[in-house]
VODREN-497853 format. One record per atom (N, C-alpha, C, O): x, y, z; residue number from 1; residue in one letter. Coordinates in nm, 3 decimals, always signed. Layout:
<site <X; Y; Z>; NUM; A> ...
END
This chain:
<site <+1.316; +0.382; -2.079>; 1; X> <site <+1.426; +0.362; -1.987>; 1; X> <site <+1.375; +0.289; -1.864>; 1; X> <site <+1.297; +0.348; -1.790>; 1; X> <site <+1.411; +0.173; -1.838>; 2; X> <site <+1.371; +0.084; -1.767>; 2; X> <site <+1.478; +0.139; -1.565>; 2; X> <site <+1.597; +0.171; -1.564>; 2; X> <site <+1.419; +0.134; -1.477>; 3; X> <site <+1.450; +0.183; -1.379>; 3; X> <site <+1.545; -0.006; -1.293>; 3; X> <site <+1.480; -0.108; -1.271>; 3; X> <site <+1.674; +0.006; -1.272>; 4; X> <site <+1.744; -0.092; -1.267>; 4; X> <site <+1.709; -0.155; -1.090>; 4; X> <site <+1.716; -0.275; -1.060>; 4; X> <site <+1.678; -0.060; -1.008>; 5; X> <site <+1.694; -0.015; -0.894>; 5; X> <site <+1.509; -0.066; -0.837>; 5; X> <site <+1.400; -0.013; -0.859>; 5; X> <site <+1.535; -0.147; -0.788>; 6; X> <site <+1.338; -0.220; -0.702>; 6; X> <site <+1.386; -0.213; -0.535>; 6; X> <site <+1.482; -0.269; -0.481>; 6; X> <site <+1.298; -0.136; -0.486>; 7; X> <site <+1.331; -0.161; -0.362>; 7; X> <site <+1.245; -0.265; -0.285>; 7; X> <site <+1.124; -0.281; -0.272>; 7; X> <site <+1.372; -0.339; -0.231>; 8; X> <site <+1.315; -0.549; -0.168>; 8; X> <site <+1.301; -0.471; -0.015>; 8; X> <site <+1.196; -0.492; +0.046>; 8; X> <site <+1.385; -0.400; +0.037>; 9; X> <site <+1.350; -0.375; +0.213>; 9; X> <site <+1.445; -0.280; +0.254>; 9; X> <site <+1.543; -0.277; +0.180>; 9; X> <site <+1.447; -0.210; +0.337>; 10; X> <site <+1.492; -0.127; +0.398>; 10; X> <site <+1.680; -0.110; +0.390>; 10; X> <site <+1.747; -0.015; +0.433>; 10; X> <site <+1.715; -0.196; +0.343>; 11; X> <site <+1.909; -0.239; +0.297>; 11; X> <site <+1.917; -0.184; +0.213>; 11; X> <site <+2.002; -0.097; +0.196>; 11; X> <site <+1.794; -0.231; +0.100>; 12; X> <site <+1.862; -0.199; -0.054>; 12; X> <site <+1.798; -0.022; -0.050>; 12; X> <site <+1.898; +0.045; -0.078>; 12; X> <site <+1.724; +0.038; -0.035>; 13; X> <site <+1.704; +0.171; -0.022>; 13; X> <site <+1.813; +0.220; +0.090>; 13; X> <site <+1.807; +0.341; +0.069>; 13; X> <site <+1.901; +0.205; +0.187>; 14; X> <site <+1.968; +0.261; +0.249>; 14; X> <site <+2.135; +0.243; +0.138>; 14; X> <site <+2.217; +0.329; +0.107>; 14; X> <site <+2.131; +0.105; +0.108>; 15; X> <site <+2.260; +0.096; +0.018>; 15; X> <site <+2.205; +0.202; -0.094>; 15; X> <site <+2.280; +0.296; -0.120>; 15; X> <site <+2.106; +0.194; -0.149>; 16; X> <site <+2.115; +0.291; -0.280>; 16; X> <site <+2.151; +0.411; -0.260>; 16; X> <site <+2.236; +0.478; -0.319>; 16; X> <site <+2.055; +0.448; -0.138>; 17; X> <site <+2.117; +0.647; -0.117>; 17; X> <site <+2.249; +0.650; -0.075>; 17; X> <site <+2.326; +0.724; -0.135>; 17; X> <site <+2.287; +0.586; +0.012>; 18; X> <site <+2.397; +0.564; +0.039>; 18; X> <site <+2.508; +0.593; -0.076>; 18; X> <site <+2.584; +0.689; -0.078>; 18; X> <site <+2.499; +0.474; -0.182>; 19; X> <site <+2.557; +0.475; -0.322>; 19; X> <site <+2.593; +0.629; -0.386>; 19; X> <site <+2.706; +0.672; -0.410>; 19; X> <site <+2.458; +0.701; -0.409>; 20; X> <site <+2.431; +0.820; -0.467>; 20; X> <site <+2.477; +0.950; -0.308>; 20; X> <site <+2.433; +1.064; -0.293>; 20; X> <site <+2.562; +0.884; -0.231>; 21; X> <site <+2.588; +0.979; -0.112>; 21; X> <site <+2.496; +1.083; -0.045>; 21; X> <site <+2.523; +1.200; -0.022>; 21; X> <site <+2.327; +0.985; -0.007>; 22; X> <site <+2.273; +1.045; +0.024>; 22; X> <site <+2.210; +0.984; +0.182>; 22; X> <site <+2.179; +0.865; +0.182>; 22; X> <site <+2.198; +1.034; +0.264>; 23; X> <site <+2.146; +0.967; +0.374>; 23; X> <site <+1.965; +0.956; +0.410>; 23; X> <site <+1.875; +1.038; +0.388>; 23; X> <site <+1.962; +0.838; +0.464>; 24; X> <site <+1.816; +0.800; +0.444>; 24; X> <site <+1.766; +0.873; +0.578>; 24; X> <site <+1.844; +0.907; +0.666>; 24; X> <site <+1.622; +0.893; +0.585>; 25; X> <site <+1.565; +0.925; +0.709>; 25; X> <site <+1.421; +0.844; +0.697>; 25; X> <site <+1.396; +0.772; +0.600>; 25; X> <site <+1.350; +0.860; +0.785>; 26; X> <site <+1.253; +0.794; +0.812>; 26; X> <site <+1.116; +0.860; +0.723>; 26; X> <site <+1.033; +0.800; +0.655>; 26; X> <site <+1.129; +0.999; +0.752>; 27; X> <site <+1.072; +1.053; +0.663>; 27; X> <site <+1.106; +1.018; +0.489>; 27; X> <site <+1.011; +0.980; +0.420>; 27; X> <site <+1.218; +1.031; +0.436>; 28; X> <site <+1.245; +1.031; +0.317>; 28; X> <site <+1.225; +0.876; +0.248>; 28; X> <site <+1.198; +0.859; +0.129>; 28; X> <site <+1.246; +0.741; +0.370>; 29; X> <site <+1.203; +0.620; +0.374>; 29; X> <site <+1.029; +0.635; +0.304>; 29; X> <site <+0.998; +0.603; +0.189>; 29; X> <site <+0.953; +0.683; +0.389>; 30; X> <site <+0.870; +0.686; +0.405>; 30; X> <site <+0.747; +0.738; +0.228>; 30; X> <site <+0.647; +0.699; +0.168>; 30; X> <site <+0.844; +0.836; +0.225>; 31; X> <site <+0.777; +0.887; +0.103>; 31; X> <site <+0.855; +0.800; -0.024>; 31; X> <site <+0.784; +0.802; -0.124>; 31; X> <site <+0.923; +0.760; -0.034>; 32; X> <site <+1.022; +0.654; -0.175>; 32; X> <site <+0.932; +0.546; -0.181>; 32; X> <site <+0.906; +0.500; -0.292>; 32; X> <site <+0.864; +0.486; -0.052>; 33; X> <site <+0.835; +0.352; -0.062>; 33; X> <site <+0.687; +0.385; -0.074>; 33; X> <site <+0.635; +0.307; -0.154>; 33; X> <site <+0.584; +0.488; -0.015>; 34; X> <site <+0.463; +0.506; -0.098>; 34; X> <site <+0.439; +0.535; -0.240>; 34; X> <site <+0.345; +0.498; -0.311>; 34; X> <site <+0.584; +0.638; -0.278>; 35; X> <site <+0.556; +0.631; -0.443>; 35; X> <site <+0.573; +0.549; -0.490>; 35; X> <site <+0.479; +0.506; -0.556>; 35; X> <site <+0.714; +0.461; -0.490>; 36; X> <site <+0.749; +0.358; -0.579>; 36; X> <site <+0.679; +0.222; -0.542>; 36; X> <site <+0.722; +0.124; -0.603>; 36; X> <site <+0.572; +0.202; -0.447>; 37; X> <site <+0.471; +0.107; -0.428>; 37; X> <site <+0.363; +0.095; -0.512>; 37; X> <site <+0.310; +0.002; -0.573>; 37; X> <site <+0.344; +0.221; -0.499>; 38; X> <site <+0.211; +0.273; -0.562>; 38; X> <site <+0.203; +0.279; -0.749>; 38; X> <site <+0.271; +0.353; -0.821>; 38; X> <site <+0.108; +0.184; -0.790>; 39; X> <site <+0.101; +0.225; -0.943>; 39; X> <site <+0.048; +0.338; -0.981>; 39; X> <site <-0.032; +0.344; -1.074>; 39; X> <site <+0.092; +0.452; -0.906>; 40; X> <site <-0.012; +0.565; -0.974>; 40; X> <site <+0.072; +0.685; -1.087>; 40; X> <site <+0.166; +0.662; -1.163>; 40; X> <site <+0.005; +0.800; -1.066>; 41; X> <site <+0.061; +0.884; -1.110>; 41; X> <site <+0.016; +1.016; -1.015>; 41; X> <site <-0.098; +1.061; -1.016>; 41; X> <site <+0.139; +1.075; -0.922>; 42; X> <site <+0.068; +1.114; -0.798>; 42; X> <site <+0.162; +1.340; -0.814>; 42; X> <site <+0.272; +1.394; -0.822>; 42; X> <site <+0.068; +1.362; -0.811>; 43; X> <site <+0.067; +1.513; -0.810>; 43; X> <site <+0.170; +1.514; -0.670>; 43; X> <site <+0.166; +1.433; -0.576>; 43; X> <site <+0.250; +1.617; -0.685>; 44; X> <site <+0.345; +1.638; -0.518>; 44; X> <site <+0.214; +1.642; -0.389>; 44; X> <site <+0.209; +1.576; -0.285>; 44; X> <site <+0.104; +1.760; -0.448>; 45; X> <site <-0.005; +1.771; -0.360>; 45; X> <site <-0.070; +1.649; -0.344>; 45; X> <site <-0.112; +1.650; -0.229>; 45; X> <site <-0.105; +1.534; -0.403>; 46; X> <site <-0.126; +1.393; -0.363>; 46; X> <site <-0.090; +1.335; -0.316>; 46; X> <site <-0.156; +1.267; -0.238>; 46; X> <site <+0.083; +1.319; -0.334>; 47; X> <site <+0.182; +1.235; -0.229>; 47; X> <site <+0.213; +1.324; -0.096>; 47; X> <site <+0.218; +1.282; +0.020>; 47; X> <site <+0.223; +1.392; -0.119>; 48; X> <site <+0.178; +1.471; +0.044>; 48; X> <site <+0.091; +1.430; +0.132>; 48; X> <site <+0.107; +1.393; +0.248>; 48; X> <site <-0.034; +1.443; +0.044>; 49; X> <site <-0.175; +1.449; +0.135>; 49; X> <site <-0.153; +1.283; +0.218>; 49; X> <site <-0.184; +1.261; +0.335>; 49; X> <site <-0.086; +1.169; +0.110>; 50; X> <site <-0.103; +1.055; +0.122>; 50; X> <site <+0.019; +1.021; +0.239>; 50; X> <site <-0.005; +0.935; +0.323>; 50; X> <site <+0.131; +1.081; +0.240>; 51; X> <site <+0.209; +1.023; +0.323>; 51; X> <site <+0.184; +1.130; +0.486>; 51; X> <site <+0.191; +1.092; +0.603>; 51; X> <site <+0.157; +1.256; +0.435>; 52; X> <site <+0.114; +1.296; +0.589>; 52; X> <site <-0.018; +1.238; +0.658>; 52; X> <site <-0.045; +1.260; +0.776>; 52; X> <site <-0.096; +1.163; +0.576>; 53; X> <site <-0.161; +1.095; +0.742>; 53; X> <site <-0.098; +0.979; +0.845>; 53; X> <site <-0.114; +0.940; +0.961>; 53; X> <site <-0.007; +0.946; +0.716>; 54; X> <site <+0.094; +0.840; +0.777>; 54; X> <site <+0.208; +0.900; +0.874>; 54; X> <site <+0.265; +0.822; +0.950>; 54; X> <site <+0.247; +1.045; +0.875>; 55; X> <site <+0.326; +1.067; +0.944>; 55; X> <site <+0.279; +1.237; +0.902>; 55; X> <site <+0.289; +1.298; +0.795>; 55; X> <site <+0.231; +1.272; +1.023>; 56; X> <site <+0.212; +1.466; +1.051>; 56; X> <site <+0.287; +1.545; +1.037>; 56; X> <site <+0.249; +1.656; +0.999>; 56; X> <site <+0.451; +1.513; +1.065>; 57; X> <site <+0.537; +1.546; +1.042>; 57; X> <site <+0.634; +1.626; +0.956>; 57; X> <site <+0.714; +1.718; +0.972>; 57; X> <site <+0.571; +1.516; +0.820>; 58; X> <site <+0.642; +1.536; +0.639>; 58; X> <site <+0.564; +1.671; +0.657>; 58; X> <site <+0.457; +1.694; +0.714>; 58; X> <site <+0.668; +1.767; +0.577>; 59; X> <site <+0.633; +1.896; +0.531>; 59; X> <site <+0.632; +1.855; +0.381>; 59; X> <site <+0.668; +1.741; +0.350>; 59; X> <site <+0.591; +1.948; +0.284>; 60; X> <site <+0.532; +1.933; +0.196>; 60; X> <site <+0.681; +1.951; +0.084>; 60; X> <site <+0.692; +1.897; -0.026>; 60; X> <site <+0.778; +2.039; +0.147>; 61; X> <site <+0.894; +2.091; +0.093>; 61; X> <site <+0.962; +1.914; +0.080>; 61; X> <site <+1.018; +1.876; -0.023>; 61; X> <site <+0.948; +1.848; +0.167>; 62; X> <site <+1.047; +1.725; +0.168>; 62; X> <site <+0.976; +1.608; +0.060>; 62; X> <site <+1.046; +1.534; -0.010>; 62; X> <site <+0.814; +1.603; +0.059>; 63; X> <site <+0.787; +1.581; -0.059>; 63; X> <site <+0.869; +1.593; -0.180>; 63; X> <site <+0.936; +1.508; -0.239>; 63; X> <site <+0.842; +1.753; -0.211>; 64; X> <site <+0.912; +1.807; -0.323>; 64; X> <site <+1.062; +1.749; -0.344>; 64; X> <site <+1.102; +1.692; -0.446>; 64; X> <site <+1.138; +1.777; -0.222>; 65; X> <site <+1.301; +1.790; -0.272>; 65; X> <site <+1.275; +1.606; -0.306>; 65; X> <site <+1.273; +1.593; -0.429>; 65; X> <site <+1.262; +1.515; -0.259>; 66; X> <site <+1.210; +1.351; -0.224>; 66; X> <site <+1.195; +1.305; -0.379>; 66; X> <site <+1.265; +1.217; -0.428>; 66; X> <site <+1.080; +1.384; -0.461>; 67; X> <site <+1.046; +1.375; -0.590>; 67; X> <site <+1.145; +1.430; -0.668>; 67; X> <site <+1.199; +1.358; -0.752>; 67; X> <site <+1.183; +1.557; -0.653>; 68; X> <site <+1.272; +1.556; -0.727>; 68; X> <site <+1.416; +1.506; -0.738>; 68; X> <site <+1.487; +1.532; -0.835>; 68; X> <site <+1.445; +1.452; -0.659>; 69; X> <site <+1.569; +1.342; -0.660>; 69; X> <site <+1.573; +1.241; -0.705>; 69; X> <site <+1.674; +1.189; -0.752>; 69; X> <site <+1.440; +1.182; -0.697>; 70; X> <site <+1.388; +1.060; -0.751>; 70; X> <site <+1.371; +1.062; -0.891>; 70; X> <site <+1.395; +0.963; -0.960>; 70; X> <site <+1.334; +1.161; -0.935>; 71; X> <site <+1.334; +1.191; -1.100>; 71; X> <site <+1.495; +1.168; -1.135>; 71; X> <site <+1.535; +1.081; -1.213>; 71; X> <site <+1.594; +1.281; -1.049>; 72; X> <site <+1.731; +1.287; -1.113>; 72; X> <site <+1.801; +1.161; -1.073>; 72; X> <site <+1.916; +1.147; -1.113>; 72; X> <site <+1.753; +1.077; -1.007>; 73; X> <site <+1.845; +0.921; -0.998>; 73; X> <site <+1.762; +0.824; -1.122>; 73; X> <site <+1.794; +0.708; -1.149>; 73; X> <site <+1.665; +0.891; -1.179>; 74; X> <site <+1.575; +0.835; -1.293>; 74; X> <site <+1.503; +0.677; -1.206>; 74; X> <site <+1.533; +0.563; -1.238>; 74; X> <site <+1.401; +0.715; -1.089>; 75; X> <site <+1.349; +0.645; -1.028>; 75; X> <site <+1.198; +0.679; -1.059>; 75; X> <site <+1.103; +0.607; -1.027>; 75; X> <site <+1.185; +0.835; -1.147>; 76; X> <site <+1.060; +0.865; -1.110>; 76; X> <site <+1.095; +0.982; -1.267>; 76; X> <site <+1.196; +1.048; -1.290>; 76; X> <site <+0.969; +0.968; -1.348>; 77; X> <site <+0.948; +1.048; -1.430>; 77; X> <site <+0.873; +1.197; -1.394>; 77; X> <site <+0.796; +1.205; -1.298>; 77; X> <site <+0.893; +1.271; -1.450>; 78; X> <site <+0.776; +1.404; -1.418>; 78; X> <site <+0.666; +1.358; -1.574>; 78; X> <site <+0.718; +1.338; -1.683>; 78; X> <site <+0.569; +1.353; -1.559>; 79; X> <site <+0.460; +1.408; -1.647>; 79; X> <site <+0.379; +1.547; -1.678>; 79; X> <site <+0.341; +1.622; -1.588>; 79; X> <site <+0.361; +1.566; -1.787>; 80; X> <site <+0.261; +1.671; -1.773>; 80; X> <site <+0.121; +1.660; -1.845>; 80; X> <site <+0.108; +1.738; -1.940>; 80; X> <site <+0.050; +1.605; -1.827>; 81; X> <site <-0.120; +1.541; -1.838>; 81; X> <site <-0.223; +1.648; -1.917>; 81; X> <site <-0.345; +1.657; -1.904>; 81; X> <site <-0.149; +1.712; -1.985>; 82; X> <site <-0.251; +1.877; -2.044>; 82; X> <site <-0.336; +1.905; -1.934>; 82; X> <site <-0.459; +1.891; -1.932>; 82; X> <site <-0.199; +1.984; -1.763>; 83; X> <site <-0.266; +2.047; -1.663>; 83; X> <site <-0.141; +2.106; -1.645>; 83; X> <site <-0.030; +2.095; -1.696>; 83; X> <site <-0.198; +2.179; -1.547>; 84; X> <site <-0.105; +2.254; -1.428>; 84; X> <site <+0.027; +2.177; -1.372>; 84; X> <site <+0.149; +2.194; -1.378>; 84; X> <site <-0.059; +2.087; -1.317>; 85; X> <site <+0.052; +2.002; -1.214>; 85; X> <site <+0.133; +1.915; -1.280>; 85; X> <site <+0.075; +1.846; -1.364>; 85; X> <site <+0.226; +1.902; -1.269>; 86; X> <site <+0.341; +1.801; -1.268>; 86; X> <site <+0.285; +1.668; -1.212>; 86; X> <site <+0.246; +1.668; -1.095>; 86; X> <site <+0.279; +1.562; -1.279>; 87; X> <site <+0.278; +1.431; -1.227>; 87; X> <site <+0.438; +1.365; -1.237>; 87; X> <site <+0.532; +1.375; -1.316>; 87; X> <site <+0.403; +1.281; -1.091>; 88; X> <site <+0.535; +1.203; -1.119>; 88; X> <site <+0.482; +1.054; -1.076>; 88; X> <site <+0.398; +1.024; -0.992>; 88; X> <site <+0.580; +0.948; -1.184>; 89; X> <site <+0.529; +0.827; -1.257>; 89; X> <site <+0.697; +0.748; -1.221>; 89; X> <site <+0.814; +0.765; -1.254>; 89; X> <site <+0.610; +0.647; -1.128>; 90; X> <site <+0.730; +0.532; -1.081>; 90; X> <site <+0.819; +0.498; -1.219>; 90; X> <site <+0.765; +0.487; -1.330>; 90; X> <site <+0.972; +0.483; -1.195>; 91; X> <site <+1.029; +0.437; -1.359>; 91; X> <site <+1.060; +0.301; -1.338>; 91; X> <site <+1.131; +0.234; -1.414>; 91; X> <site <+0.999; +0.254; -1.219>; 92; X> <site <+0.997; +0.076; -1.218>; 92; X> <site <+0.925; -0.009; -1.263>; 92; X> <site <+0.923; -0.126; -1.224>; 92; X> <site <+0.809; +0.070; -1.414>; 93; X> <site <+0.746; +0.031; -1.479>; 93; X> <site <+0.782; -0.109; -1.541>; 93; X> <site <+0.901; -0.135; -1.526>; 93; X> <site <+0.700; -0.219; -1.618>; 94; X> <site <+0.831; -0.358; -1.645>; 94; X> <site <+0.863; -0.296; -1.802>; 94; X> <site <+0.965; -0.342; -1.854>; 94; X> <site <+0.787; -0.200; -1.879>; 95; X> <site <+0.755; -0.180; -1.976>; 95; X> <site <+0.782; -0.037; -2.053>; 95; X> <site <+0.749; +0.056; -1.978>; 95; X> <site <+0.828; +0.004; -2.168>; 96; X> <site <+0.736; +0.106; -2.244>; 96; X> <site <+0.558; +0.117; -2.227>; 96; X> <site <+0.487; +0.018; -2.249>; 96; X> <site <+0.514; +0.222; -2.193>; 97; X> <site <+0.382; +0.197; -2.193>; 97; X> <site <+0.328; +0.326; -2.236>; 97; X> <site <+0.421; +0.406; -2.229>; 97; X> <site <+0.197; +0.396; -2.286>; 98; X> <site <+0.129; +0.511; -2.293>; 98; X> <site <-0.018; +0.527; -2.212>; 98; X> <site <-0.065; +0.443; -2.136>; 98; X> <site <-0.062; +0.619; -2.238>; 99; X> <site <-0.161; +0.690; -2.101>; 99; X> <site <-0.288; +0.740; -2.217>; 99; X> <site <-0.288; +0.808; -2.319>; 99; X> <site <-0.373; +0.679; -2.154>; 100; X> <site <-0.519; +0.713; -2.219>; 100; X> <site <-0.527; +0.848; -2.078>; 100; X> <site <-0.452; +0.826; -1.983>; 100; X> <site <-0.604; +0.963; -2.072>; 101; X> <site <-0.644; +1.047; -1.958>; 101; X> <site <-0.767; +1.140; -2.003>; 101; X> <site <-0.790; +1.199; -2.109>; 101; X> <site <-0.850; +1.128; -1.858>; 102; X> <site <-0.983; +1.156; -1.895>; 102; X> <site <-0.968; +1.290; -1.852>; 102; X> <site <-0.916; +1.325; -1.746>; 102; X> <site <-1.041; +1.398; -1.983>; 103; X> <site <-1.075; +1.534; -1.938>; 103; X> <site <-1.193; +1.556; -1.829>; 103; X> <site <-1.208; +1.661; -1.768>; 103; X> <site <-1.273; +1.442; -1.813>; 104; X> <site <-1.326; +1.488; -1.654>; 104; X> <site <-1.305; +1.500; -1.564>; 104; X> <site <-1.304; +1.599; -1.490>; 104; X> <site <-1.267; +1.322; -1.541>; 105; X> <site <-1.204; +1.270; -1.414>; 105; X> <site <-1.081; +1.298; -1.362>; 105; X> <site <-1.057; +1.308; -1.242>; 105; X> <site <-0.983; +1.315; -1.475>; 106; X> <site <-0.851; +1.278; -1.483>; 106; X> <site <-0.761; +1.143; -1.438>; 106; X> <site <-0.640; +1.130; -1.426>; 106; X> <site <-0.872; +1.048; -1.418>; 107; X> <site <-0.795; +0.905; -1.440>; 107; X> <site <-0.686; +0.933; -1.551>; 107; X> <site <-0.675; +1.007; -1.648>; 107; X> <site <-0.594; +0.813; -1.471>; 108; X> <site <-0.519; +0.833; -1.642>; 108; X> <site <-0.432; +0.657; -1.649>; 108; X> <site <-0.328; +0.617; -1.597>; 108; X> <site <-0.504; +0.609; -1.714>; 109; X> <site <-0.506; +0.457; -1.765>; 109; X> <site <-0.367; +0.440; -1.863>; 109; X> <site <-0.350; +0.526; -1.949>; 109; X> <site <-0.263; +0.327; -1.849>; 110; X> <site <-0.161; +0.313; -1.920>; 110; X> <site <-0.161; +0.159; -1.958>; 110; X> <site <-0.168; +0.060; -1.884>; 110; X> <site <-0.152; +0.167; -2.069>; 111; X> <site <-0.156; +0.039; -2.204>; 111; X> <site <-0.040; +0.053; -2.292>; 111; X> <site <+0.043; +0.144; -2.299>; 111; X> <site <-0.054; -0.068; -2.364>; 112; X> <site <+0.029; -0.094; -2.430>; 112; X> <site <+0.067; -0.159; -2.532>; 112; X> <site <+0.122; -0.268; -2.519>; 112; X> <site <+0.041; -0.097; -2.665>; 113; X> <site <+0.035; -0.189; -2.795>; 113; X> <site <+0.112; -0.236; -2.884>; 113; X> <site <+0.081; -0.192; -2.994>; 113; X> <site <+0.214; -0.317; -2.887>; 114; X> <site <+0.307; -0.360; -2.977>; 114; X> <site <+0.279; -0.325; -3.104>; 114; X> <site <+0.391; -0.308; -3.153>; 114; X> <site <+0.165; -0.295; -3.224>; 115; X> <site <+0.122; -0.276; -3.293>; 115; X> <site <+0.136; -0.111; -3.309>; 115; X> <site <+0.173; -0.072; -3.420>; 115; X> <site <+0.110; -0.012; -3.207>; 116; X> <site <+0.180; +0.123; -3.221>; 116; X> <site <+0.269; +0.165; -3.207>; 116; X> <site <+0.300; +0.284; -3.214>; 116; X> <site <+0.373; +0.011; -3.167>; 117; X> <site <+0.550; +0.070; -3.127>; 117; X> <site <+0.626; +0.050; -3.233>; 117; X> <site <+0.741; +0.089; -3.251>; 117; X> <site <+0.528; -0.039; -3.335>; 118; X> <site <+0.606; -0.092; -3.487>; 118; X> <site <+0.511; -0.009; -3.568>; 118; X> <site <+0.557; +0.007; -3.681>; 118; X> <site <+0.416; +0.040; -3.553>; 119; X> <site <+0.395; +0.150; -3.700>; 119; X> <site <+0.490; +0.275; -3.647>; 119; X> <site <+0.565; +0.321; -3.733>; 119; X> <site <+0.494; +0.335; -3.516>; 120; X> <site <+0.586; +0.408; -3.532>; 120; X> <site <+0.743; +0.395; -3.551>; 120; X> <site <+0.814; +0.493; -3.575>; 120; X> <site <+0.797; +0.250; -3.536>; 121; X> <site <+0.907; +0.283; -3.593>; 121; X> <site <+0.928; +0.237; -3.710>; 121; X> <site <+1.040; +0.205; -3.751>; 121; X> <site <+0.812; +0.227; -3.781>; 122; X> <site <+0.804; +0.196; -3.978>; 122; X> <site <+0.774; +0.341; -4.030>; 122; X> <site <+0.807; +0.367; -4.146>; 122; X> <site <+0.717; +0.435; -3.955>; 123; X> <site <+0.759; +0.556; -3.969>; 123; X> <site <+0.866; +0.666; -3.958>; 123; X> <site <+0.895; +0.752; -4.042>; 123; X> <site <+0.923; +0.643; -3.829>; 124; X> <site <+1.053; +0.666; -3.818>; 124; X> <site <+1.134; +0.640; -3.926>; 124; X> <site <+1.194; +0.739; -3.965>; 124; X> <site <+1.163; +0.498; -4.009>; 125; X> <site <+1.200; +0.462; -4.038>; 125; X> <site <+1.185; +0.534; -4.233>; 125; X> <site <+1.280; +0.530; -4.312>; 125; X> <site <+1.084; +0.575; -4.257>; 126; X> <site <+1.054; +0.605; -4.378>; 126; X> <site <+1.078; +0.752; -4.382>; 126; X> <site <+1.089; +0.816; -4.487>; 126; X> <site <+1.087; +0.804; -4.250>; 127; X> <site <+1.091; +0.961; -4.308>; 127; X> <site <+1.284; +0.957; -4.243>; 127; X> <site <+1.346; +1.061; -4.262>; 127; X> <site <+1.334; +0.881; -4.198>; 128; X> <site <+1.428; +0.859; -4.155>; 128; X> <site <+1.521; +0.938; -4.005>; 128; X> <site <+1.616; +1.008; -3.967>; 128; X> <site <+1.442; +0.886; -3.981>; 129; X> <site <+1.408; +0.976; -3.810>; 129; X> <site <+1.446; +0.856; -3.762>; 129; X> <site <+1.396; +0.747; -3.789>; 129; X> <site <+1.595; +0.896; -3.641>; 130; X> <site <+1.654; +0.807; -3.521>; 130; X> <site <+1.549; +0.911; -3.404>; 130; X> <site <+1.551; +1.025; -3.359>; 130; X> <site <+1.464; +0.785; -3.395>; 131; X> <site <+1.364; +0.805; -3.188>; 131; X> <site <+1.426; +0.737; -3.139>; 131; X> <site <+1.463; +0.621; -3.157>; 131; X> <site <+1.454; +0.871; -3.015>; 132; X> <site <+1.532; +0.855; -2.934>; 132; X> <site <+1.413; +0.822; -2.814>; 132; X> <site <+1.435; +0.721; -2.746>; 132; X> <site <+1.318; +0.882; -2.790>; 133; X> <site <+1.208; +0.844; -2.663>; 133; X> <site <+1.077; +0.896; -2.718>; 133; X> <site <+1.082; +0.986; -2.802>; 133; X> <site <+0.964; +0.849; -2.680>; 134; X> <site <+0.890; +0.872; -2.722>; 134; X> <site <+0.796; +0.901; -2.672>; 134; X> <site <+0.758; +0.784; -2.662>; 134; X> <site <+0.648; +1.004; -2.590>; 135; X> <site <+0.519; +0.986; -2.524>; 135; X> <site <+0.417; +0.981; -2.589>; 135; X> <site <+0.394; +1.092; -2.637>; 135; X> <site <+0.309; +0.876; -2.627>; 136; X> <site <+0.184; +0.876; -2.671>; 136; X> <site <+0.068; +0.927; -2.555>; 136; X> <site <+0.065; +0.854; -2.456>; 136; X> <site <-0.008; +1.021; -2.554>; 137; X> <site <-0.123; +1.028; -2.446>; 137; X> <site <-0.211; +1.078; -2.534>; 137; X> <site <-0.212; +1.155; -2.630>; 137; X> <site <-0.288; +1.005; -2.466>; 138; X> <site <-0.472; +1.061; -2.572>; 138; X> <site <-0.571; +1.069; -2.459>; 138; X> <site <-0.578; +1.002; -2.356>; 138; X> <site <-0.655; +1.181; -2.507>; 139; X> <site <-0.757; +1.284; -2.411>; 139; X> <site <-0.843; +1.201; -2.452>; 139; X> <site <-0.841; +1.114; -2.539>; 139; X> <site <-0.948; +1.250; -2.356>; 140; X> <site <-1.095; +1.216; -2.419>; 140; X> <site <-1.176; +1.157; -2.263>; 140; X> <site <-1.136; +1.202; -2.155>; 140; X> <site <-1.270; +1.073; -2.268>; 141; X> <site <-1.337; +1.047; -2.128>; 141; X> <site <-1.376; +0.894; -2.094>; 141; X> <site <-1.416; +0.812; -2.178>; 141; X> <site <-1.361; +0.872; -1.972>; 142; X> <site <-1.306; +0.696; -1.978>; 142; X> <site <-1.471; +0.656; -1.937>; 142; X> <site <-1.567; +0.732; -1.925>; 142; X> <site <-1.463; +0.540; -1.923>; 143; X> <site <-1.605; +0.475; -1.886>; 143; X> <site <-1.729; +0.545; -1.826>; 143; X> <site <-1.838; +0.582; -1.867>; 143; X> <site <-1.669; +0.545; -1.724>; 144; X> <site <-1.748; +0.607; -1.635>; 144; X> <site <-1.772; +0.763; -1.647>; 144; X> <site <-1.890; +0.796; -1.629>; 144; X> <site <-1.692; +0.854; -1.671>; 145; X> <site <-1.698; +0.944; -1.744>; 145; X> <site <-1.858; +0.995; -1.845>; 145; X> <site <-1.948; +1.078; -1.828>; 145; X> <site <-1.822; +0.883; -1.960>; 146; X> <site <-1.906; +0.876; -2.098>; 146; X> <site <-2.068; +0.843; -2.079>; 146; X> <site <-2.153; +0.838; -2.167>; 146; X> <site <-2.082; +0.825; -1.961>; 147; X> <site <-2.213; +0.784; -1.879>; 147; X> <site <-2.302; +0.922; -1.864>; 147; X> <site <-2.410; +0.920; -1.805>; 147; X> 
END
């Protein structure tokens, strides 16, 4: 599910909440445009840590409610990485993509193989299975790691 919604500057994030009858603040500015900037995949306790040096202010609760809105306007996926925490993953991706993630580090690297999106749906297809969505993630330990 491709995310329709890119934020260009401070209009189109005030028209969007706006849209969804929500009002913007400086704070809530603040945290939309570090996640959805950012290519990462950021734990609530990460995007916290990252937007309160930028502003002392953000409590950790506005994080939370911030992310989870962003998931339910489908701006922002939740993950779960075989851990504890909840990751959440920009949906302004250009792509379908899957996640290599290291049991050391916990990097977690996302690729993308045309070649595993057509054996699985030549599988789908043989046992006669409509996929509807799909997550590939594979464990194991990345470069630097394997050292």
């Amino acid at each position: 599910m491709k995310c329709n919604f890119k934020i260009r500057d401070k209009t189109s994030l005030d028209n969007f909440l706006k849209k969804e009858g929500r009002k913007n603040s400086a704070k809530r500015n603040l945290i939309i445009n570090s996640f959805l900037l950012d290519d990462r995949h950021y734990s609530i306790e990460e995007l916290y840590q990252r937007v309160k040096k930028l502003n002392p202010e953000i409590s950790f609760s506005t994080v939370y409610r911030t992310l989870k809105l962003l998931t339910a306007w489908g701006l922002a996926y939740e993950r779960r990485f075989d851990e504890k925490n909840i990751r959440f993953e920009p949906a302004h991706q250009a792509e379908h993509h899957d996640h290599f993630v290291c049991l050391k580090c916990g990097e977690i690297l996302e690729f993308n193989d045309p070649r595993i999106e057509k054996l699985q749906e030549k599988v789908a297809k043989k046992y006669d299975f409509a996929v509807l969505r799909h997550k590939l993630e594979l464990y194991g330990y990345c470069r630097r790691c394997q050292k």
